[in-house]
Phi, psi and omega in degrees: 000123188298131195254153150269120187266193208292297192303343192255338141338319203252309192304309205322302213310305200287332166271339175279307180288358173260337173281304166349282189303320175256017123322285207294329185296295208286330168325323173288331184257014170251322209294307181310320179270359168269343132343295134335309172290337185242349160281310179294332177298303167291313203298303161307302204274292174344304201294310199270318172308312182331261154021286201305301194305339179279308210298328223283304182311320188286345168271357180282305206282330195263342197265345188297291182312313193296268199287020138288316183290313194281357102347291166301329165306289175314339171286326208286292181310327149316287181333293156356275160311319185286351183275330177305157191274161190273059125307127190305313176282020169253325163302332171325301184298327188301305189319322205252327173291001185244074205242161166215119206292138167263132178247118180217196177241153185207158192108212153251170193307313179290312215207077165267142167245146177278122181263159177220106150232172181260110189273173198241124179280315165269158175259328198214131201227139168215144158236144175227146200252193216293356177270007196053048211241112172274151192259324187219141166235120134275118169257124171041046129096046149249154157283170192213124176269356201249089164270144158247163196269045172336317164338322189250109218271347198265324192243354161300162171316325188224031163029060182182349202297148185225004182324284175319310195290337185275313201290331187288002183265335199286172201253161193283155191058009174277149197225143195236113193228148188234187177257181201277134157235152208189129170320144148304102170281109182267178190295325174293343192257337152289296191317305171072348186136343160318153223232357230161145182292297228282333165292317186274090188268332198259007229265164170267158168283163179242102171251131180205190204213151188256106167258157160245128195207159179211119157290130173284153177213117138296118162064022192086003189237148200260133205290293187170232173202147217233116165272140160221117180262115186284123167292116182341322171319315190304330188276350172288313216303347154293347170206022135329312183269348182326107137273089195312313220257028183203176188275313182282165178261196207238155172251350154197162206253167174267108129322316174297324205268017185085341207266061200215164164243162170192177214222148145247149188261163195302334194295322173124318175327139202267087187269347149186150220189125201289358159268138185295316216276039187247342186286158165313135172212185186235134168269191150348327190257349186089003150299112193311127129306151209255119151009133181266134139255165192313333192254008169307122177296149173274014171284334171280335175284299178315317199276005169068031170242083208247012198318140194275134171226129202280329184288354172257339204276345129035316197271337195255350183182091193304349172279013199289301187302346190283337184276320196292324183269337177289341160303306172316326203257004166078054156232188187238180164158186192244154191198158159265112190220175186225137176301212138310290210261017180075015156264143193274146191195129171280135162246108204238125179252182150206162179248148193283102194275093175260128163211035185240148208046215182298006168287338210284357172282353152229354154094011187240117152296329173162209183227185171266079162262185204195136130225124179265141166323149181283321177268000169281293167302306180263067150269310187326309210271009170283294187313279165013277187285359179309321182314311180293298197302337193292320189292304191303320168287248233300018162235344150332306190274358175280327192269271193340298184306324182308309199288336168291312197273351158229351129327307193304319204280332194271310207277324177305264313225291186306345184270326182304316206258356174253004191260359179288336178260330198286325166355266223283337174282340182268325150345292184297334148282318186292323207282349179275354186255350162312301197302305175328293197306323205131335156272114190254023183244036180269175205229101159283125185256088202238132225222037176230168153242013158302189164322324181278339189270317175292317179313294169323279210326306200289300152349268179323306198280037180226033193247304191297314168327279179296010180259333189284318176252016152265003214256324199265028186243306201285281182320303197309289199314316189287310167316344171268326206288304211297331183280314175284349169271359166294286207295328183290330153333281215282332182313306177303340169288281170356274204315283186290000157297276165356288196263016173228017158287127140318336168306145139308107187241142136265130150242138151270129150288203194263002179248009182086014182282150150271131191276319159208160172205130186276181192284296145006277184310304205306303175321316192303302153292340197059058170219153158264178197295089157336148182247181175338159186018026167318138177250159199284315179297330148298336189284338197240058167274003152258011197234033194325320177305295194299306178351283142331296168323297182256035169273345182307281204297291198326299180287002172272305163335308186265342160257061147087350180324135166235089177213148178272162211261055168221156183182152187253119168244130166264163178202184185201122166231136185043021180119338214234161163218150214254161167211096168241179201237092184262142161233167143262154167224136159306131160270034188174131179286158173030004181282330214004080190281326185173205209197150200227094206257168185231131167225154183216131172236134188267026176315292182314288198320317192291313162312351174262325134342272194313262212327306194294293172348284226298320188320293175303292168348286169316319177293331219259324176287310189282001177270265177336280176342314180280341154282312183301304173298319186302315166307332190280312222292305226287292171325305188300318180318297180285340158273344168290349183278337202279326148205079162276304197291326190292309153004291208254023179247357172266060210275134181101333189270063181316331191263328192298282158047247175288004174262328192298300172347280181321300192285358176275324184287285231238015158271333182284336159308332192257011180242321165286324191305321186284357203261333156291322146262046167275293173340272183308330164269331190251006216267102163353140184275107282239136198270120177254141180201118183317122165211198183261112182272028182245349173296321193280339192284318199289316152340298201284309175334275191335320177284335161292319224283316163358303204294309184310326205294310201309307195282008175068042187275034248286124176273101165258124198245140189212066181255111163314102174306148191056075179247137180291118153317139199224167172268122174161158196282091204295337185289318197297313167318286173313332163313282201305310208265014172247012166232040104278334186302319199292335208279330186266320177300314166317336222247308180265064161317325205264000197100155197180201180233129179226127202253136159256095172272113200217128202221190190217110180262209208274314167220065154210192159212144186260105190258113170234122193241118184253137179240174187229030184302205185241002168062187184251108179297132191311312159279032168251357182301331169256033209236341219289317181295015182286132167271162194074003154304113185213140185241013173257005177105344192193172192082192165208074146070007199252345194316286167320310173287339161274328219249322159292277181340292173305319162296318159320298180300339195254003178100342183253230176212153182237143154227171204211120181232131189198160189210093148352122189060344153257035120131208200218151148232119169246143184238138153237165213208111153278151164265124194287305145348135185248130201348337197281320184299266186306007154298163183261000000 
């Protein structure tokens, strides 16, 4: 710990009394103006929302008066009409002078245009005499001929209207006003794909109508009665355009930002609104939609058939029913409310003062809001106070600078008289973050004899200390890397010996657990890569033989036996056989720490043996043979001339004869066996020539088929369309498969199926001819390529074995499958390649 000495004593001193007092100064004097700043700040904003919240009602209060007076326009004008003679072309004239402008959008969701026409104030000019049968129509500033019988509210637009029946009770100049009535518009049907009212310009409109009706009376008698539908339109256009938070108006309003006005009716129903579907409708059947409430389904709800009535509305913002009634009592005022769509919003009402038709029960058409967004509504007096805080920081911040340059000036000053001790201490740090980094050869160079000059010293010499034992820190670490990359060496030799010997390797432990077994074994077995504590009889649960073998060795092993541990097992999987060669070893002399077995499999090898035997054999046979025929033939010859001559010199001696016959008969049996082997010995090297090998089957087939009909054969022929030409010697061919066709008719004397299947595997092709024969007993299966093997009794026994030779010469491989009482599969395999190409 760094000691203070006298000088550094007197500076602490000399800086605490000068910084304190203007700390404390300045802390006080911000804590007083954020006092201050914050009475004004409120005092203000109170003073200008009041303000905002008077402007905001009094414009509720001025559109309230307007579509009252424009009510009252309209009733003059029914009068009006009712004084007129009932003619069409006077209704006409009435329908068209009374237009008024509409400002809206048109076009598309993308590319809306703003439009200003002058639109037909009425929609609908109607008379109906005293049965309630209309007599004269105007529609949308047309005549109209489909008059109906209005009496029956059922045949009205809107098919529930009661309008003739209220208006026939008044009296002459009493005027009868209805509620707005209007097909529904639901949110999907405004939207159209749209994402916002205020997007959806191409949306369906909500058109609907105000009637006004007076009855007429000639002469004390009642005529009948004069109607006016006022278009709905006309009446948004009082709080469509509305903008509470700007001066200009809107040609349609944002619903999300809060900030739209819209009208309700004394009942509390929502009559314009820049969403259609709050509005009042009719559904199809001429039924009110019901109102949204807590009990709305939510199949009605998904589907945006929600209309608003403010006196049901209570549950999404209890000041909704509070506007509605303070309407009814005809007053006006301001409330805090939240929309639908979840803007907190100041809502400022007034009530529409009406009292004709169904208004006359509170003397009100309904009322007016306005609403502004909240944060919105209070920006005036948010600015107001941005102001005061903007004044208030810069003289903060004025006092703040003063107080920092003199701050600045006591601290240079303190730095000036202290730096001469601090010096020699920041030396002594950089050399220590030298040391951190990694130099371990800095040199502080401090030039006192205080405290600070014996620390440097000490310093040093313990710099020189540690570069002297990293240098022997350094030598030891290199001398470790060099042995682990030795060890890694050889571990990686190890590693790739193991798994790249053709051997099959196991280790065992002393408990017979397996410790590894390389890929080479995994192969060999069909086992995968054994985990952690395998016992060896699992690992070989398939192997019963090596099981044996080596529970053998193991108890021999373990009692002291000294012989060596090979042996050759034979085995037969799926048909096939097999020959491997297991050995054992210890791994640690005379310790049996474990054991180390070796498998190999001589499957291939031993069959190349036998092949090589079967070869010599064969060889050995065809030689002999070829002697034996030369010696046998020449002699058969000449008894057969003798008698032959003998024959035809015993003429009238019939049994003699028929004995000469017999025996002429069993020299020419005993003149084809030599002539087969001769045949089997001398047999040519095979003429390849690219051809179709389905040509040669249909070839051979043709020549069968006589023989199948007679013997009740059924022939199924499975010949693959497009088989790749292949090389080979189609007559040798056709030999071979017509002493197999003949092998299989021998075999189904009573009749049978001999089915031929020929397909193109990946580079060969596959002929397979199946009988339903009397098959072969398995032992004899390995006999049938022998020549002179034969199990029918008579021929001589060389068919197969010529037939095997000739597939051999052409590359390929003939086999024979076969189960005593369920019939033979002989398969041959051609190589679509010719035989000469694979060779090395």
């Amino acid at each position: 710990m760094l000691r203070l000495n006298l000088h550094r004593k007197v500076l602490g001193a000399f800086l605490l009394l000068s910084l304190v007092p203007l700390g404390f100064l300045l802390f006080n004097s911000q804590h007083s103006l954020r006092l201050v700043e914050g009475i004004l700040r409120q005092r203000t904003t109170e003073a200008l929302d009041s303000q905002a919240a008077r402007a905001l009602e009094q414009r509720a209060q001025m559109v309230a008066l307007q579509v009252s007076s424009f009510l009252h326009e309209v009733e003059g004008d029914l009068l009006d009409l009712a004084l007129l003679p009932q003619a069409e072309e006077v209704y006409l004239d009435f329908c068209w002078s009374h237009q008024r402008d509409l400002w809206f959008r048109r076009g598309t969701n993308q590319s809306p245009i703003e439009v200003r026409e002058k639109m037909l104030l009425y929609s609908e000019l109607t008379y109906i005499d005293s049965s309630g049968m209309e007599k004269l129509r105007v529609v949308d500033g047309r005549p109209s001929h489909q008059y109906r019988n209005v009496a029956d509210p059922r045949q009205t637009t809107y098919k529930h209207e009661t309008y003739f029946q209220q208006t026939a009770k008044l009296i002459k100049g009493q005027i009868w006003v209805s509620r707005l009535n209007g097909w529904y518009v639901s949110r999907d049907e405004q939207l159209r794909g749209a994402e916002t009212p205020l997007e959806a310009v191409q949306g369906t409109p909500y058109r609907g109508v105000i009637r006004f009706a007076t009855p007429i009376y000639r002469d004390e008698q009642f005529q009948g009665i004069v109607m006016l539908s006022l278009d709905h339109r006309h009446l948004m256009e009082f709080t469509q355009h509305i903008n509470p938070i700007g001066d200009e108006d809107v040609v349609f309003p944002s619903y999300a930002s809060g900030n739209y006005a819209f009208m309700f009716d004394d009942d509390g129903w929502t009559i314009a609104h820049p969403k259609y579907w709050d509005i009042r409708g009719y559904d199809s059947t001429g039924k009110l939609v019901p109102a949204y409430t807590e009990q709305t389904p939510e199949e009605d709800i998904r589907a945006g058939r929600i209309p608003f009535n403010l006196l049901a509305a209570g549950f999404i913002h209890p000041n909704y029913p509070k506007a509605a009634e303070a309407v009814r009592l005809g007053k006006s005022g301001v409330l805090d409310t939240t929309n639908i769509g979840g803007s907190n919003k100041i809502m400022a009402f007034a009530p529409i003062r009406y009292a004709q038709g169904v208004y006359e029960q509170f003397g009100v058409f309904g009322g007016i809001t306005i609403g502004a967004e909240i944060d919105q509504f209070h920006q005036p007096a948010v600015a107001a106070a941005e102001l005061i805080e903007h004044e208030i920081n810069n003289y903060l911040m004025q006092s703040w600078l003063v107080i920092s340059l003199t701050i600045f000036f006591v601290v240079a000053s303190a730095y000036m008289l202290s730096n001469s001790i601090v010096r020699p201490l920041l030396s002594l740090t950089e050399g220590t973050r030298r040391m951190i980094h990694g130099h371990m050869t800095p040199q502080v160079k401090v030039r006192t004899n205080d405290e600070v000059g014996a620390l440097a010293e000490s310093f040093n010499n313990m710099v020189d200390e540690l570069n002297q034992r990293r240098q022997r820190l350094l030598q030891t670490l290199q001398a470790l890397r060099l042995s682990r990359k030795e060890i890694i060496r050889e571990r990686n030799f190890k590693d790739t010996v193991f798994e790249n010997i053709e051997t099959g390797l196991m280790t065992f432990d002393a408990e017979r657990k397996v410790t590894s077994v390389n890929g080479p074994a995994c192969q060999i077995l069909h086992v995968s890569r054994p985990g952690k504590n395998c016992d060896w009889q699992t690992l070989l649960a398939d192997w019963p033989e090596l099981l044996d073998v080596l529970r053998d060795w193991f108890s021999a092993s373990e009692a002291g036996e000294e012989r060596t541990f090979r042996l050759y097992v034979p085995l037969e999987r799926q048909g096939q056989h097999l020959t491997y060669r297991i050995a054992m070893f210890p791994l640690s002399f005379r310790q049996q720490d474990g054991w180390l077995v070796t498998i190999e499999d001589l499957t291939e090898r031993v069959n190349m043996r036998q092949q090589m035997a079967r070869m010599d054999r064969l060889a050995s046979l065809g030689r002999m043979s070829a002697g034996i025929a030369h010696e046998v033939r020449n002699p058969l010859t000449g008894v057969s001339l003798l008698l032959d001559e003998l024959h035809d010199r015993l003429l009238g001696q019939e049994t003699d004869q028929q004995l000469i016959r017999r025996a002429l008969g069993e020299i020419e049996r005993l003149e084809a066996l030599v002539n087969e082997m001769l045949h089997f010995s001398t047999m040519p090297e095979p003429q390849l020539a690219m051809g179709q090998i389905a040509e040669v089957i249909q070839d051979s087939l043709f020549l069968l088929r006589k023989q199948c009909q007679r013997q009740k054969v059924v022939l199924v022929e499975k010949i693959a369309p497009d088989l790749p030409d292949i090389m080979m010697d189609a007559d040798r061919i056709k030999q071979v498969l017509l002493n197999l066709f003949n092998n299989a008719l021998e075999a189904m004397p009573q009749g049978g199926e001999l089915t031929i299947h020929v397909r193109s595997l990946k580079d060969s092709i596959q002929i397979e001819i199946k009988d339903t024969g009397v098959g072969i007993a398995e032992e004899r299966l390995p006999l049938i390529f022998e020549p002179f093997f034969t199990s029918k009794g008579q021929g001589t026994g060389l068919g197969l074995a010529i037939s095997y030779n000739i597939i051999s010469d052409h590359g390929g491989e003939l086999s024979i499958n076969s189960k005593l009482g369920s019939g033979t599969i002989a398969v041959i395999s051609l190589p679509i390649k010719s035989y000469g190409e694979n060779k090395p």
